[in-house]
C-alpha distance (Angstrom), angle and dihedral (degrees) to the residues before:
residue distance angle dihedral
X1 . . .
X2 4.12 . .
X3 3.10 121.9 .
X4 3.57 125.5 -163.7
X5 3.62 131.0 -167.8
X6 3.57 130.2 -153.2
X7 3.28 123.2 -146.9
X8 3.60 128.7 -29.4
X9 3.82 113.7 -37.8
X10 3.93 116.4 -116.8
X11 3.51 103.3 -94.4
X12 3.85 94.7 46.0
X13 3.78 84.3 54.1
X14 3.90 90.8 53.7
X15 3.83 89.3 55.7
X16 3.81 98.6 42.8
X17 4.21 83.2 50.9
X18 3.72 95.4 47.3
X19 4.09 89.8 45.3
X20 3.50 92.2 42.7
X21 3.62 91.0 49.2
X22 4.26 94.6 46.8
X23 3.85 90.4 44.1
X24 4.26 97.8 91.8
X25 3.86 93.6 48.1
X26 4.33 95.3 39.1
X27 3.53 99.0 93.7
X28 4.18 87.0 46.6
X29 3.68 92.7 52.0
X30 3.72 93.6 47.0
X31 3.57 90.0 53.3
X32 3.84 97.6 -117.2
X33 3.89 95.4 -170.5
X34 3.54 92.3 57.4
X35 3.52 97.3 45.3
X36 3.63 91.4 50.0
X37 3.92 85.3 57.1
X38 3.72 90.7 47.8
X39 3.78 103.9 39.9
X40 3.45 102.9 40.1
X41 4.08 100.1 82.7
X42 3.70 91.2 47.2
X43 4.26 87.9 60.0
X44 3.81 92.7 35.0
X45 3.95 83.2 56.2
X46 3.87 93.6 44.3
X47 4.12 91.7 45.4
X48 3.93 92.9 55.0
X49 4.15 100.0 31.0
X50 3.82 84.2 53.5
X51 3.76 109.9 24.2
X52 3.69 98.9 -119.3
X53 3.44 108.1 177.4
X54 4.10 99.0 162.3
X55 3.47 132.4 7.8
X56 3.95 135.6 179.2
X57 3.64 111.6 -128.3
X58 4.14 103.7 -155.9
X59 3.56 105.5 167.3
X60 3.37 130.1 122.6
X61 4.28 102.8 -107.5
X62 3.99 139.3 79.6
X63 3.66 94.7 -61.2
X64 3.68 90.5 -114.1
X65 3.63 92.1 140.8
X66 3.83 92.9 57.5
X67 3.83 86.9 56.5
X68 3.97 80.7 59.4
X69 3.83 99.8 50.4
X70 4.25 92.8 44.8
């Protein structure tokens, strides 16, 4: 027998609400300025060793390291 769900399920829709909920303050709590500071060099380096001209950033976060790679 098929089953077919509808929706997300309740505990999926707790962690999409808590996520949702943390996603304007994430890049505050992670200390974005500092990371900036600390992670730029390493994707400076990886732009010129490899000749990285674009790049698609697809994971699932702030897109702060897109901001790194432009």
């Amino acid at each position: 027998m098929e089953q077919v769900i509808e929706g997300p399920g309740p505990l999926l829709a707790g962690v999409t609400q808590f996520y949702d909920n943390l996603a304007d303050d994430y890049d505050a709590m992670t200390g974005l300025e500092k990371r900036f500071v600390h992670e730029r060099p390493f994707f400076n380096l990886l732009m010129q060793r490899y000749g990285i001209t674009s790049a698609l950033d697809a994971g699932a976060g702030t897109g702060f390291h897109s901001l790194l790679l432009g």
